[in-house]
matplotlib code that plots the C-alpha trace (Angstrom):
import matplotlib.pyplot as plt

x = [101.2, 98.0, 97.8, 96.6, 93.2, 93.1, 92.4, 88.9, 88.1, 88.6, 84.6, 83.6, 85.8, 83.0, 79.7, 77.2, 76.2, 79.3, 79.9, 77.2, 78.9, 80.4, 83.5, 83.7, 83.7, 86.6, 88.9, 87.8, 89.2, 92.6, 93.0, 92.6, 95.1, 97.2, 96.1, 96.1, 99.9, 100.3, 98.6, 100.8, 104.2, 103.0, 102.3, 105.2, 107.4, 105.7, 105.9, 109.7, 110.3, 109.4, 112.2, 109.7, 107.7, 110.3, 110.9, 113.4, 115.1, 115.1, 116.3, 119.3, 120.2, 120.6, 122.6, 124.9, 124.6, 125.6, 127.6, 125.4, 126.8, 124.5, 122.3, 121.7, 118.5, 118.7, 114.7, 113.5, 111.6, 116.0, 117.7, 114.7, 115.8, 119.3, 118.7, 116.6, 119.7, 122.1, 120.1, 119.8, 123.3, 124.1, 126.2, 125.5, 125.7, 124.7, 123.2, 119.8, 120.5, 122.7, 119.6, 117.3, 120.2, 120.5, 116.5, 115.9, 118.7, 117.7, 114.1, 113.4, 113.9, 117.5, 118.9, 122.1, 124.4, 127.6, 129.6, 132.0, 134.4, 133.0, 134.2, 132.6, 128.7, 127.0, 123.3, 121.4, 118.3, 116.0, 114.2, 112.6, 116.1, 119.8, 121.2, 124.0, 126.4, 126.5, 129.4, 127.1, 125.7, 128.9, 130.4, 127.9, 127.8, 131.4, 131.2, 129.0, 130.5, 133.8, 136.9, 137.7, 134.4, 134.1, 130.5, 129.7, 126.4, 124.4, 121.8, 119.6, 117.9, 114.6, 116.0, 114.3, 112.6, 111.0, 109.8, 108.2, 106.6, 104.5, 103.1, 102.7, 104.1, 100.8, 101.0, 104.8, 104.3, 103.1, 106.1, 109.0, 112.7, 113.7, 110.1, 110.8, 114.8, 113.7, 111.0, 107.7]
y = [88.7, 89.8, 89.2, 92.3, 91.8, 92.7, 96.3, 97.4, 97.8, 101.5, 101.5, 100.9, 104.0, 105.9, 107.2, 105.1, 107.9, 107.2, 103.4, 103.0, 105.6, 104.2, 106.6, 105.3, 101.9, 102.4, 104.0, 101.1, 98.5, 100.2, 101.4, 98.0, 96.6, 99.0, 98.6, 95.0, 95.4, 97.9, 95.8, 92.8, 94.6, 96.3, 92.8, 91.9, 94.2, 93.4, 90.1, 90.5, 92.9, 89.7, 86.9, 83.7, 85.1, 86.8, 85.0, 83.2, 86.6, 88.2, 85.4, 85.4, 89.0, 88.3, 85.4, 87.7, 90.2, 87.8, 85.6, 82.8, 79.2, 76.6, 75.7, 71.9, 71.7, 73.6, 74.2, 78.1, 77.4, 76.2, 79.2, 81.6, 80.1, 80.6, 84.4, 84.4, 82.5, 85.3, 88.2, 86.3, 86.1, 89.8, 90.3, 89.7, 85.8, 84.1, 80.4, 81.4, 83.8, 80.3, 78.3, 80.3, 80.5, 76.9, 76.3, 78.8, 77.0, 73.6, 74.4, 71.8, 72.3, 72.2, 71.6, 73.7, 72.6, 74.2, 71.6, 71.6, 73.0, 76.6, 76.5, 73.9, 73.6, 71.2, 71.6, 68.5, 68.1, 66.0, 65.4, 63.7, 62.5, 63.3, 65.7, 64.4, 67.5, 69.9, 71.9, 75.5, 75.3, 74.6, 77.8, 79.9, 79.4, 80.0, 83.2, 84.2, 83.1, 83.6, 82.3, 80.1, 78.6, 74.2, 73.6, 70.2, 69.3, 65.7, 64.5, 62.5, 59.7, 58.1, 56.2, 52.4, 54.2, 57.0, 54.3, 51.8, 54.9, 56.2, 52.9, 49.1, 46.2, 46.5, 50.0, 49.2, 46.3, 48.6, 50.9, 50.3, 50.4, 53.7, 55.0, 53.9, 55.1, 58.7, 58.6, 58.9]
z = [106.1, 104.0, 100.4, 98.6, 96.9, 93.4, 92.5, 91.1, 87.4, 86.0, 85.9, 89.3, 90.5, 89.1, 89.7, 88.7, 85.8, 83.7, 83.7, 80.6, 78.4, 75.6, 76.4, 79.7, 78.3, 75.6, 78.2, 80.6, 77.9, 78.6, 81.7, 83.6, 81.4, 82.7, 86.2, 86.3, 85.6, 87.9, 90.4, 89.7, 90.1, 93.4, 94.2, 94.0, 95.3, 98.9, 98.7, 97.8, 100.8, 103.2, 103.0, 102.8, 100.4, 98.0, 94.3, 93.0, 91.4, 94.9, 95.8, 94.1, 94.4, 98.0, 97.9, 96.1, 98.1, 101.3, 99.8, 100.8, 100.0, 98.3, 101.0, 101.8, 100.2, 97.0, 96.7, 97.1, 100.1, 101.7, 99.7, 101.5, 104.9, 104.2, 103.6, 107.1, 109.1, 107.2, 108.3, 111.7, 112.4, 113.3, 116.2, 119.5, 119.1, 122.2, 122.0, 121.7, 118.3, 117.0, 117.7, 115.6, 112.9, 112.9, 112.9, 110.1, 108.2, 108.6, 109.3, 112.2, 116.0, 117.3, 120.8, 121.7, 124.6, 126.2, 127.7, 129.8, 127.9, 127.7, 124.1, 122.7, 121.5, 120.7, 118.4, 118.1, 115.4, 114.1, 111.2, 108.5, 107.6, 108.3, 105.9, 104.2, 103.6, 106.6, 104.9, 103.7, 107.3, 108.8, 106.7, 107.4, 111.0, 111.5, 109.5, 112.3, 115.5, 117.4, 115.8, 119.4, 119.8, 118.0, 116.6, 116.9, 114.9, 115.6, 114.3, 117.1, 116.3, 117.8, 121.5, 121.8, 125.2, 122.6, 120.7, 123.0, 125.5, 122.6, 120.2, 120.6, 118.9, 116.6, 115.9, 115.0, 112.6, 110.2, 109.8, 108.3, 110.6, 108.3, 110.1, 113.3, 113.7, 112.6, 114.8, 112.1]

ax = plt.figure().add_subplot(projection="3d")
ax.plot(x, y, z, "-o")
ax.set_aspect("equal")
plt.show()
């Protein structure tokens, strides 16, 4: 998405004649006030028509408007993703649409499994850390999908064969366990 660059002064609209006249000067004095605000709300009304740019107002108004529970985090940057997983979540489900729902949510990669029970899935993530409270994820997702299906969320932490592929013992000494088990 572009930024808009800020608007010209009043004075270089016009011909190079006028921008000395002391007329011109006085009007200027006012009218770029003017524009300047004008500028600023145009601003930012197009950066609140895009979700991960919108303010914290906007914000708001469409957690209302959804119904959106507290997400996990409670920063803008997680109540923006929220919106984006809401708006997401329009029917047709299939795994893929839950994957980006999930992802948008939780903002890392997922993995999502069917098992062998056809009515089960199962979405794996990692991260810098395991969230501790799943529970507005949890509501939001079964808002969306069928009332027959189990979620089953995992977090997947970094397997002793992940670890030792990718670093030696000296590269190892100088993390800590908390580094190692979340795979940093």
């Amino acid at each position: 998405m572009e930024r808009l660059e800020p608007a010209k002064t009043y004075q270089e609209y016009l011909p190079e004649l006028y921008r000395e006249l002391l007329e011109i000067k006085a009007l200027a004095s006012v009218i770029d006030i003017d524009m300047s605000h004008y500028y600023e709300l145009l601003r930012q009304f197009v950066d609140n028509r895009y979700i991960m740019s919108m303010d914290a107002e906007t914000v708001q108004r469409w957690e209302a408007i959804f119904e959106i529970a507290s997400p996990i985090k409670d920063d803008l940057q997680s109540r923006r993703q929220a919106i984006r997983a809401k708006f997401m979540s329009q029917p047709p489900i299939n795994l893929d649409t839950l994957k980006r729902i999930v992802e948008a949510y939780l903002g890392v990669p997922v993995s999502i499994t069917q098992h062998l029970d056809p009515y089960v899935v199962r979405i794996t993530y990692r991260g810098l850390e395991k969230l501790p409270d799943l529970t507005p994820l949890y509501t939001s997702i079964y808002d969306t999908i069928p009332a027959n299906i189990k979620l089953v969320i995992e977090y997947a932490y970094q397997l002793w064969i992940e670890v030792k592929s990718g670093n030696t013992w000296e590269q190892l000494k100088s993390k800590t366990w908390h580094d190692v088990l979340y795979g940093l």
